[in-house]
C-alpha positions in Angstrom: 47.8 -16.4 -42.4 46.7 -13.7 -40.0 43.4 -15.1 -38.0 41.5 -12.6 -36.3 40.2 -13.4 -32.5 36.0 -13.2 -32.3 35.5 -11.3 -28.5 32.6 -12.9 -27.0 31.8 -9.5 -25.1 31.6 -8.0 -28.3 29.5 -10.4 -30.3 26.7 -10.6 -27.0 26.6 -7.2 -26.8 25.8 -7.0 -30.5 23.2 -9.5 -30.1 21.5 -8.0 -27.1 21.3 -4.7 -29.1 19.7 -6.3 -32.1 17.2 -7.9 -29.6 16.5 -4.2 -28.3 16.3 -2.6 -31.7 14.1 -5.4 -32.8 11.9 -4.5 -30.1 11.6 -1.3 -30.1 11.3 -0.9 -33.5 8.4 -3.1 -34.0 6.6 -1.6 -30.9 5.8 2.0 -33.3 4.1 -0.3 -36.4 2.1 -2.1 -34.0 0.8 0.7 -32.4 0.2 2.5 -35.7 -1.6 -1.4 -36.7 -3.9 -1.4 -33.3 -5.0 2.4 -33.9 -5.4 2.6 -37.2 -5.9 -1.3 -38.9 -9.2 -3.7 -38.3 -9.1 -5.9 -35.5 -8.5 -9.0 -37.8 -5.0 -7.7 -39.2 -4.4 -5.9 -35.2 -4.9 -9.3 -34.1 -2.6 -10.9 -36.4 0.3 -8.4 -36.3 0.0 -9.0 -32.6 0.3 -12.7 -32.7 3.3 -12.3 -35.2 4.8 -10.1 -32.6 4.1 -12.5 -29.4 6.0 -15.3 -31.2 9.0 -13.4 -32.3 8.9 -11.6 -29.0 9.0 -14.5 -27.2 12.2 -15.3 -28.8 14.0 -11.8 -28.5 13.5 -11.7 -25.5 14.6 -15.0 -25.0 18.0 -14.1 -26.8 18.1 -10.4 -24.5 18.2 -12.7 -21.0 20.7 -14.7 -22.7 23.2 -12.0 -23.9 22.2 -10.4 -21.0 23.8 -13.1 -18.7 26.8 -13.3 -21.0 27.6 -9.7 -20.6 27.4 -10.1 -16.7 29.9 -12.9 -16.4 32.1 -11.1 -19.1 32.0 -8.2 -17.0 32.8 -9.8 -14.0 35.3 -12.3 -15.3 33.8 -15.3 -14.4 31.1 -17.8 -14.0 31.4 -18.1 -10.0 31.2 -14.3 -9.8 28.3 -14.3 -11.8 26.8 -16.5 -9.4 27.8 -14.8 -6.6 26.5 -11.5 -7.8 23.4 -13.7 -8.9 23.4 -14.9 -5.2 24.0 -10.9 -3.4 21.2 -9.5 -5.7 18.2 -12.3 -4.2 19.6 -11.8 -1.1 19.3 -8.4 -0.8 
């Protein structure tokens, strides 16, 4: 039975670029809803928008992190780099 390896650098980056084409593909309707809609179905699209934002973003800082220490191989480096970009 051949079982095929799942690369974590692969799947975050996958996630992270969902999260960014979630984003900026809902940023184009909701303009078009805020110019063009009532206030009552703007404000609404908005709010739908804040919550699922909230979360995509949420996931974006999260892959985003995972990329780092995948790219630089470890969790101490990532601190470390964490630790040289506050500092400078």
């Amino acid at each position: 039975m051949c079982v095929r390896s799942i690369r974590l650098d692969v799947v975050v980056a996958d996630i992270h670029l969902l999260g960014v084409s979630f984003w900026l593909g809902a940023l184009a309707p909701l303009l078009l809803i805020a110019r063009h809609g009532d206030a009552r179905r703007a404000a609404a699209a908005a709010e739908r928008f804040r919550r699922a934002g909230a979360r995509v973003v949420g996931a974006l800082a999260l892959a985003g992190l995972c990329l780092l220490c995948v790219l630089l191989g470890s969790a101490s480096d990532c601190g470390a780099a964490a630790t040289d970009a506050t500092s400078s």
